[in-house]
N, C-alpha and C positions, 0 to 999 in steps of 0.2 A: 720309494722309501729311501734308497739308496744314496740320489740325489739330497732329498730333503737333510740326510743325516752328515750332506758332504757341505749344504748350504751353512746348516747350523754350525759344524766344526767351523768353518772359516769365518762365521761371524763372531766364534768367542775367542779365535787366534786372532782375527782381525783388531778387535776390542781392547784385548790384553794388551797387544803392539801400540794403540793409541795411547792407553793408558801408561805403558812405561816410559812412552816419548813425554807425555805432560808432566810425570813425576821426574824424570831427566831431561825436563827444558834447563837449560842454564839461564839464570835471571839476567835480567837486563840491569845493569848500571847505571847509575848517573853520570858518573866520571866526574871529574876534577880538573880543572874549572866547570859549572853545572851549563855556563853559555858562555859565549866568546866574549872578547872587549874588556877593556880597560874596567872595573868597576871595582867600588871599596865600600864600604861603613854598608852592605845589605841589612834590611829590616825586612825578617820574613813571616806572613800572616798566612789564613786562611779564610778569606771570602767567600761564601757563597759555593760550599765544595770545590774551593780550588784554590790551590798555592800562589804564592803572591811573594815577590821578592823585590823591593825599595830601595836601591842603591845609591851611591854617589858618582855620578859618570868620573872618571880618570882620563887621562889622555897621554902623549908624550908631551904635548906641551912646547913643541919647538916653534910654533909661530899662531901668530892665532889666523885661522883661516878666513875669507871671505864667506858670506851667504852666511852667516849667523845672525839669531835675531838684528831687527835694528834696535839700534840703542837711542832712547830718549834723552837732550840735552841734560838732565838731572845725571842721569847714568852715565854719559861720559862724561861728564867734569867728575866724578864719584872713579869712574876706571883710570883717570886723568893722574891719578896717586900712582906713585909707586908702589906698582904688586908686580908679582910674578905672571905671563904669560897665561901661566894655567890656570890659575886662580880664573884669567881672563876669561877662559873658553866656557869653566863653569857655570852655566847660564839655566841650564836646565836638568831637568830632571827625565831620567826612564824608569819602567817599571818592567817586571817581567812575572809571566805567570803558566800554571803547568797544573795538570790534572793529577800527573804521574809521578814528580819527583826529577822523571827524564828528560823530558818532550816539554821543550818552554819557548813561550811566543812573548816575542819586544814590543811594548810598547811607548814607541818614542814619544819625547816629550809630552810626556804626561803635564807638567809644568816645564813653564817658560817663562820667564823673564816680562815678557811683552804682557803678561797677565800681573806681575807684583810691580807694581813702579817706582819700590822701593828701593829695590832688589839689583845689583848692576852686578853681582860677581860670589866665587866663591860660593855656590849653591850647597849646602853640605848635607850629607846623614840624615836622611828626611826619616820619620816617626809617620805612622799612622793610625787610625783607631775607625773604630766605626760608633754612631748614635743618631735614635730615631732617624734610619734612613739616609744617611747623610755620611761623608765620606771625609774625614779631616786630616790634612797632612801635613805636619810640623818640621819644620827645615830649619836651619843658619842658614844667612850670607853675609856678605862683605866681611865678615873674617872680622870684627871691628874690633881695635885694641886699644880702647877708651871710652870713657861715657858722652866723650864729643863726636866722636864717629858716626856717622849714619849707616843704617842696619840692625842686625839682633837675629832674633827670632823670629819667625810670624809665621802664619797658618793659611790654609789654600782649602777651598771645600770643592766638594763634588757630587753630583750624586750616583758615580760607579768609582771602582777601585780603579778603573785602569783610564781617569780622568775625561775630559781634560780639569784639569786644577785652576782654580781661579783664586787672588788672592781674599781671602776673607775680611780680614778688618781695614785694611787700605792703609794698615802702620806695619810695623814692629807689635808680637804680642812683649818682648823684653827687648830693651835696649841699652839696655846697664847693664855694670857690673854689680850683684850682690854675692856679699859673703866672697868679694876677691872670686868666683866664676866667670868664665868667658860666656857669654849666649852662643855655644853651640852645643850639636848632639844631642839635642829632644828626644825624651823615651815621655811616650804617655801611657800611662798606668792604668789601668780600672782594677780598681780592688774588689774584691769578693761583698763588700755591700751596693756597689755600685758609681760609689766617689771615683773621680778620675783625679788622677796627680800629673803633675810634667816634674819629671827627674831631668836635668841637664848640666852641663858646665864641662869647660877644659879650661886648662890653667890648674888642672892639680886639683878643685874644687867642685865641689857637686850638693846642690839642691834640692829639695824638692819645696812645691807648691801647690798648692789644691786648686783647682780649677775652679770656675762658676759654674753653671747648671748651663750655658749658653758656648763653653769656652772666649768670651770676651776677654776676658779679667780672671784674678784671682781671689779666692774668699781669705781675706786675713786670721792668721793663726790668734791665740787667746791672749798673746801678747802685741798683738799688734802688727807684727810684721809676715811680710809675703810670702819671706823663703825660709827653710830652715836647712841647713847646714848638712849632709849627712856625711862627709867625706872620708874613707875608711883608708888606711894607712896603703900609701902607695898606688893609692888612686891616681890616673894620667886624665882618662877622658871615655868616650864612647859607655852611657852607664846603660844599665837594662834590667827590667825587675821581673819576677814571675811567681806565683804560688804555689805549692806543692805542698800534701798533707799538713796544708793550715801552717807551713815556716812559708818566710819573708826572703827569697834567694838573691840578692843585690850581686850584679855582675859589674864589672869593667873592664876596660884595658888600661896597662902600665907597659912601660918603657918606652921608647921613642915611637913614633909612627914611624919613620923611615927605618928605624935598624932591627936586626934581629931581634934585640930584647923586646919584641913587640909582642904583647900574650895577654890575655886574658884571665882574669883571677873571680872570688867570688866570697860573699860574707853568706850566711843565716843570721836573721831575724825574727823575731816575735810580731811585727808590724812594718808600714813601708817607714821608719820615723828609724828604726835598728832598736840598738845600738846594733852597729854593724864591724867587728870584728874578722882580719881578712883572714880567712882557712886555707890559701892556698893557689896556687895556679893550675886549671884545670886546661889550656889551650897555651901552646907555643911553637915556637916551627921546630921541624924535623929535617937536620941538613942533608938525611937522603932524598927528600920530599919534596916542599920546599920553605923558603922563607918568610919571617914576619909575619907570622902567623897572629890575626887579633881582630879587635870592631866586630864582634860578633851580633846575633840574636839567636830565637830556638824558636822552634817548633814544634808545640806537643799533638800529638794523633787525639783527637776526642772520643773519649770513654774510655783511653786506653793508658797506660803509664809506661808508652813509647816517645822517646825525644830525637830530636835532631839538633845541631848545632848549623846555624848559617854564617860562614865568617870572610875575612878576606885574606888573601896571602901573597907572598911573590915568587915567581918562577924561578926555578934553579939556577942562578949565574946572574940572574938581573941585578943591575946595578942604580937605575934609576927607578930613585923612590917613590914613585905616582905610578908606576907597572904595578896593579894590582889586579885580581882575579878573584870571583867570588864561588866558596867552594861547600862544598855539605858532609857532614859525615857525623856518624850517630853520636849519641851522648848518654851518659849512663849513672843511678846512682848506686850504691852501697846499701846494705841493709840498714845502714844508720842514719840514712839521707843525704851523706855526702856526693859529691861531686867526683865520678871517677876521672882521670886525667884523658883527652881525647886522642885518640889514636888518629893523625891527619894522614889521608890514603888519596892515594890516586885514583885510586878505583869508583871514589863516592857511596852512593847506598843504593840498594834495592829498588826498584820500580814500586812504587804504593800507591794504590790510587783512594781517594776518599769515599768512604761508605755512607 
């Protein structure tokens, strides 16, 4: 008896002790930057219970290295221009992806160059979406500063998020300028009925567009034309759209890519169309922290009205402008809906794994 009543003491001291250890685990962090490497303009989703982060590769940029794709005759007389180095290297694209928030696996070259043979440089902000099974990813390249240029926009399909990516239409889906818009920084939209839009532009300009049923082309607005304007005071570039209790949330970045003034701001709407009216800067760098803080997206938890913010920044003292890092940290609204201002930490967030 004696034993039995010594056994059962230490199995509910035993018990107690486990239990205070899990309610005094200390969580796990993400930290800041969430992975290593040069990387800017992330687009962060959720596939198939697992996170999903879409960047633009970064470099230093001092020479472009050997053992990069080969480039087809079209492509170098196309890199033959006068560009920058880096611009050079940009040839393709990585993806990264994570169950946890923490714990994230690279996957190189998702796309490549050798797949668009449009394509010779300057890969930028790729956008993705998913439909019937299918896996679409909308990029810039060649940086094109004319409607004589070759390049634009164009689209790569798949059938997994973590590729490989092939080009889709064999052009440019945009290769002009409308409405005075550069063709980069794709955000593809799906609205609450189903319609997909492509919101894009830099040069200060931003459009949107409705898609076709197939993303070939686009369906002409009731006037006739493709794009419509939505540009909201102090718009730069990098736009991003999302819904929440039935408003219209239109994001951006303003001030320079390279300088501090680089942050993020953000309008409400009644529709993806606005008016769109700026409320405010909710992202900007911290010079304890670090700098040029901007090019964001979000990540909402499903079922939940939990967010996250995924953005890019630069390291305390860095001085060159393509040193960027891509970082996470929560987002928050007001009982009114607004947008509270984001607190950027070292520390990152939470371990969260998808339910």
């Amino acid at each position: 008896m004696k034993i039995s009543k010594f056994i059962l003491t230490f199995f509910f001291i035993l018990s107690g002790l486990v239990s205070f250890s899990q309610k005094n685990k200390e969580k796990v962090k993400s930290g800041n930057p969430i992975f290593p490497g040069w990387y800017a303009d992330p687009e962060a989703h959720i596939f198939n219970h697992t996170y999903w982060i879409y960047p633009t590769y970064s470099d230093d940029y001092k020479d472009v290295p050997s053992g990069r794709t080969p480039l087809s005759d079209y492509q170098k007389e196309i890199q033959s221009n006068t560009i920058s180095a880096g611009y050079k290297r940009q040839t393709f694209l990585d993806a990264f992806s994570s169950k946890d928030l923490v714990h994230w696996t690279k996957h190189s070259h998702i796309l490549d160059i050798k797949d668009v043979k449009w394509a010779a440089y300057a890969v930028w902000a790729p956008s993705i979406t998913e439909k019937d099974g299918k896996y679409y990813l909308f990029f810039g390249a060649n940086d094109i500063q004319n409607d004589q240029q070759p390049g634009g926009m164009g689209i790569a399909v798949s059938d997994s998020p973590e590729g490989p990516f092939v080009d889709y239409l064999g052009k440019p889906l945009i290769n002009k300028f409308y409405n005075g818009a550069q063709p980069i920084d794709p955000y593809v939209f799906k609205d609450t009925d189903g319609q997909y839009y492509l919101i894009y532009g830099g040069w200060r300009h931003c459009n949107i567009g409705k898609l076709n049923s197939d993303f070939t082309g686009f369906i002409p607005f009731a006037d006739g034309t493709l794009f419509k304007e939505i540009t909201p005071d102090k718009y730069v570039e990098g736009s991003y759209m999302f819904v929440r209790n039935h408003k219209y949330y239109f994001m951006w970045s303003e001030g320079g890519w390279t300088g501090p003034d680089y942050s993020v701001a953000y309008a409400v709407g009644d529709s993806p169309f606005g008016p769109f009216n700026r409320a405010g800067k909710i992202l900007q760098q911290d010079s304890t922290v670090a700098t040029g803080a901007g090019h964001h997206s979000v990540i909402n938890i499903p079922g939940t009205d939990d967010w996250y913010i995924v953005y890019h920044r630069r390291p305390l003292g860095e001085t060159d402008g393509n040193h960027r890092v891509v970082c996470i940290d929560r987002m928050y609204f007001d009982k009114e809906g607004s947008i509270l201002p984001v607190k950027i930490t070292k520390s990152g967030v939470d371990e969260r794994e998808l339910k």
